[in-house]
C-alpha positions in Angstrom: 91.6 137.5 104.9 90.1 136.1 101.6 88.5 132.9 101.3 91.4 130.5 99.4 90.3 129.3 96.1 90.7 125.5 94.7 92.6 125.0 91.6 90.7 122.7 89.1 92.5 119.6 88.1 91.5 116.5 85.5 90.0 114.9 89.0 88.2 117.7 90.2 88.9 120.6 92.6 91.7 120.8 94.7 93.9 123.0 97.0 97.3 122.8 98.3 98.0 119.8 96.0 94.7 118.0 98.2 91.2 116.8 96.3 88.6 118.5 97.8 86.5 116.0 99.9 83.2 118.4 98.9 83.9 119.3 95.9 80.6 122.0 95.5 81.8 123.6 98.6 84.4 126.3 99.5 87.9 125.5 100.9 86.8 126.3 104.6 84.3 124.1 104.3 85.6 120.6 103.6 85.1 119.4 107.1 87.6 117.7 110.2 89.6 115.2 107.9 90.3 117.8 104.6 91.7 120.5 107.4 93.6 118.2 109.2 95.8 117.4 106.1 95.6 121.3 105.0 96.8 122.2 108.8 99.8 119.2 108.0 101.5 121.3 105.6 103.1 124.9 106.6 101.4 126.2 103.5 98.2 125.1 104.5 98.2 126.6 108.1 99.0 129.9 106.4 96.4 130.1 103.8 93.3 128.5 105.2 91.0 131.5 106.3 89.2 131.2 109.7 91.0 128.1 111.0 92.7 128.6 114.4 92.9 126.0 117.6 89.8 125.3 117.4 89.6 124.1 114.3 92.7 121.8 115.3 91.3 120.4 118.1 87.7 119.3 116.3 89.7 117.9 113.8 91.9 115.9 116.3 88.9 114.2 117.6 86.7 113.8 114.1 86.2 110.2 113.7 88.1 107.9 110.7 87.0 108.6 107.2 84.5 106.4 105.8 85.8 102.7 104.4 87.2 101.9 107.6 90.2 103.8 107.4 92.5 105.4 109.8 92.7 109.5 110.8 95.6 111.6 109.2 97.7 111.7 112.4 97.3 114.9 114.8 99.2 118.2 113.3 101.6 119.6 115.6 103.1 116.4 116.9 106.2 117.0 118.7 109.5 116.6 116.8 111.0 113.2 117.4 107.8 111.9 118.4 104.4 110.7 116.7 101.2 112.3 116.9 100.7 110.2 120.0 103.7 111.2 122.0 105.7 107.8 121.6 109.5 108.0 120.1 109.9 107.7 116.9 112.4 104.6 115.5 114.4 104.6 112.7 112.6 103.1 109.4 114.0 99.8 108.2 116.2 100.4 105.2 114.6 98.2 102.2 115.7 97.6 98.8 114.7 99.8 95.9 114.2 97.1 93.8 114.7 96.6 90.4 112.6 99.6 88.9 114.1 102.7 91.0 114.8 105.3 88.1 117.9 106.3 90.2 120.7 105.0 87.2 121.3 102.3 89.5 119.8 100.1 87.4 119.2 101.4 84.1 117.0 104.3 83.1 118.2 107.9 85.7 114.7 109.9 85.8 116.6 112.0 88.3 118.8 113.8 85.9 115.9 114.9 84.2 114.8 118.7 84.4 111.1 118.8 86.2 111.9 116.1 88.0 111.4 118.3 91.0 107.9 118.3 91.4 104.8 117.8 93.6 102.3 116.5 91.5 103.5 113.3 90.0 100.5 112.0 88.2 101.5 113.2 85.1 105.1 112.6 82.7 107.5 115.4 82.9 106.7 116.6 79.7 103.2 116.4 80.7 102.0 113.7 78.2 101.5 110.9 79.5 99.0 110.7 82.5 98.4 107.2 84.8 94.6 107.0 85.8 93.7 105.8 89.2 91.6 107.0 92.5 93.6 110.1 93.8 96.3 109.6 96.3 98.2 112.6 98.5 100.9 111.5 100.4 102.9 113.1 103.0 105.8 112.5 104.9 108.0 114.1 108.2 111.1 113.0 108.2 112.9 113.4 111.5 116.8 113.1 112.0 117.1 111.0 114.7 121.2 111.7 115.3 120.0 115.3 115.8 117.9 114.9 118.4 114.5 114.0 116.6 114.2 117.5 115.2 112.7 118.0 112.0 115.3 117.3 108.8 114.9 120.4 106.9 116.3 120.6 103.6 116.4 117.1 102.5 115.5 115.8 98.9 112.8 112.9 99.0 112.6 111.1 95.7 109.2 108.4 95.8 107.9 106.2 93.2 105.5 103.8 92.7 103.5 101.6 90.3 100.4 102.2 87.8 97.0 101.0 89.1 97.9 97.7 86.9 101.0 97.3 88.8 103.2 98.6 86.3 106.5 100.9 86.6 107.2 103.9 84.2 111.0 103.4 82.8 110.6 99.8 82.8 107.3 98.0 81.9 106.7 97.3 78.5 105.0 99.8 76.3 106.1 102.5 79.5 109.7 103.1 78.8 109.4 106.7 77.7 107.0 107.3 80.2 108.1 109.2 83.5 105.1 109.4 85.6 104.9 108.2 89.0 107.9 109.3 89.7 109.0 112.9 91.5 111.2 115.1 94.3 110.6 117.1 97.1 112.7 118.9 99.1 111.6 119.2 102.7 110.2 122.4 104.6 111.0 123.7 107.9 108.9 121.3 109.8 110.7 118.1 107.3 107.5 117.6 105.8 107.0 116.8 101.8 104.1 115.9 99.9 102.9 114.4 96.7 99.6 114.6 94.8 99.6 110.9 92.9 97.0 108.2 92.3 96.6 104.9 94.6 98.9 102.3 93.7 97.9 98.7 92.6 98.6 94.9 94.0 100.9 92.9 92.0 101.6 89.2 92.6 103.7 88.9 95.5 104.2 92.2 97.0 101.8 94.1 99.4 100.6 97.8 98.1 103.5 100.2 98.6 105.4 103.0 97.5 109.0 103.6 97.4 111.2 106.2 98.9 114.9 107.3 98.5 116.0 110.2 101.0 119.1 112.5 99.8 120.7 115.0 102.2 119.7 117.8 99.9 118.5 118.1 96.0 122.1 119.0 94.4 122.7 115.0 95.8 120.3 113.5 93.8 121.8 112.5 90.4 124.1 110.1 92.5 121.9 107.2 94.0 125.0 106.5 96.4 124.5 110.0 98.0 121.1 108.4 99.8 121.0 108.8 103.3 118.2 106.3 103.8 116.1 103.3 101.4 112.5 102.6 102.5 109.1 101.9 101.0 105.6 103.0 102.8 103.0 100.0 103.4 99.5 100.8 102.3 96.6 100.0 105.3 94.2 96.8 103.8 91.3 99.1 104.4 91.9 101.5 101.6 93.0 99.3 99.9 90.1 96.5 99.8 88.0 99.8 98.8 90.3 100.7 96.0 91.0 97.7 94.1 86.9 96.9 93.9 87.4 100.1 91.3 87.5 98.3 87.5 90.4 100.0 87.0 91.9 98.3 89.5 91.2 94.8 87.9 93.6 91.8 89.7 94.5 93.9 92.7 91.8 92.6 94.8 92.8 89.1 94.0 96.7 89.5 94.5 95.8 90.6 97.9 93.8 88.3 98.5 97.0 86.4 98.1 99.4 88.3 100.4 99.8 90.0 103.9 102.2 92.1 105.4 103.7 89.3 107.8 104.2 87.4 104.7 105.5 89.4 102.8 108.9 90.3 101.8 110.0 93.4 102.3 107.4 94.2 106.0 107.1 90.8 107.1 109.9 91.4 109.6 107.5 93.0 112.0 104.3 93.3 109.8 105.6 97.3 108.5 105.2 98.4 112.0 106.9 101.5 111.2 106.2 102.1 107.5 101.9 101.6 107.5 100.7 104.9 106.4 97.9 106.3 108.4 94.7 107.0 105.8 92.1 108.6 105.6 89.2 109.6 102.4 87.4 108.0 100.5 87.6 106.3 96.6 85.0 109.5 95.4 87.0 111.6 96.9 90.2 110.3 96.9 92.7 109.9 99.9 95.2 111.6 102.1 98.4 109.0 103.6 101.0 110.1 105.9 103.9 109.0 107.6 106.1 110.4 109.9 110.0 108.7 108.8 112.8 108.6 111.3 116.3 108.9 110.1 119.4 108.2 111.8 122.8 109.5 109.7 124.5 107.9 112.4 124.0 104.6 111.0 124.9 103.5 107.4 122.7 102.8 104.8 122.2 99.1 104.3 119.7 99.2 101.3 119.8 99.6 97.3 118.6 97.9 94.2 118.1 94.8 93.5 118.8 94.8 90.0 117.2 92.3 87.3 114.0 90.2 87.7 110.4 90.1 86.7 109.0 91.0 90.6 108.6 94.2 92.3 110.9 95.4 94.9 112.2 92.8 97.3 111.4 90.2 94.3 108.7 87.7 94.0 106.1 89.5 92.3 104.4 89.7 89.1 102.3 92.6 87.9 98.5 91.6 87.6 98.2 90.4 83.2 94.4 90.6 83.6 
């Protein structure tokens, strides 16, 4: 088998959509933490040369990334359960907010051709690109009303704002502008990913991105086909690393303002289902995931909040300087 190759991107080497955490080093060599989010994706397990069980189980037991933050959570977890064995809950629905591109308030990225895409960094016509420290996400969605099993097939549309707290579509001077924005349609295992940057802080609102879950792509360009409404919480770890970046500039302070019992879209139990786990590094950017529980059982109880100056959930302004 050949050794895989990185693709080179504006931030460096990557493969599979990841940053490379040693970027003068080949694929196989990136260490615990890169092959653990590699070994997360069905792609990755069948193009990484010379990782077996082995590699799994040393990179189950590697210790967190550096800046304090948490280990991607263990690869193979049992469906319907998290890497730890316990049961997996159904996320909290949560509004979209006033700045969800769906056409329920406003502008409808989602009709768009390209849409469908991993890497989000860039506008769909690829002009536009938002700067920021590099940020993969991932996330299993489950179907709970199934049995737990892996929800193959659906279409995940996230979104979330510039490193200045700003939303494409709406913010002034970004109305033309489409990045940050994209679908995915999950595998097999109900797993999607996105390459992106790490959001910023804005007054009010605790880091976050935004998720919409449709039974399948051809739903999409109807915002009342969604099946499920959440948003992911970002750990205070990464993110006290990230905003002391300049590009970053009022983060550190509007979360110096906030916390996730306070505020108002987690402060119900303090995001205790929707914290990513983290791990990387601000030079070498970072991996999140998050495994989602869905149940179709139960109807869908969240949407936009249309109108306001505030991020989703309201109360929030985006840091002016």
């Amino acid at each position: 088998m050949s050794i895989p190759e990185p693709t080179q991107t504006p931030h460096g080497p990557a493969y599979e959509g990841r940053l490379l955490d040693r970027a003068d080093e080949e694929v196989v060599d990136q260490g615990a933490a890169f092959d653990i989010r590699t070994l997360m994706s069905r792609r990755g397990v069948l193009g990484l040369a010379g990782l077996g069980l082995g590699a799994v189980v040393l990179a189950a037991c590697a210790p967190a990334a550096s800046g304090g933050t948490t280990s991607a959570p263990t690869p193979g977890a049992t469906a319907g359960s998290t890497g730890g064995g316990a049961a997996v809950a159904e996320i909290p629905d949560e509004t979209a907010g006033p700045y969800p591109g769906d056409g329920s308030n406003g502008p409808d990225v989602l009709e768009d051709s390209g849409i469908v895409r991993q890497d989000i960094r860039s506008s769909i016509d690829g002009g536009a690109t938002a700067d920021g420290v590099p940020l993969a996400f991932e996330l299993q969605i489950l179907d709970l009303a199934g049995g737990g099993v892996p929800f193959a097939g659906v279409a995940v549309y996230a979104w979330h704002c510039t490193a200045q707290g700003e939303y494409s579509l709406y913010s002034s001077g970004l109305e033309s502008v489409t990045y940050l924005r994209g679908v995915q349609v999950e595998d097999d295992e109900g797993r999607v990913s996105f390459t992106s940057i790490f959001p910023g802080c804005y007054s009010g609102r605790w880091p976050h991105i935004h998720f919409e879950v449709y039974p399948d792509v051809a739903s999409i360009t109807d915002s009342t086909m969604a099946i499920a409404t959440s948003q992911i919480a970002l750990p205070a770890t990464a993110c006290d690393a990230v905003y002391a970046e300049t590009a970053y500039h009022g983060s550190a302070r509007n979360l110096s303002q906030i916390t996730l019992a306070g505020d108002s879209v987690f402060g119900d139990d303090s995001g205790a289902l929707q914290v990513a786990t983290v791990s990387g590094s601000v030079s070498a950017g970072y991996a999140a995931a998050l495994v989602v529980g869905i149940d179709t059982a139960t109807a869908p109880s969240a949407g936009a909040a249309p109108g306001g100056q505030g991020g989703p959930g309201g109360g929030g302004r985006p840091p002016s300087d």
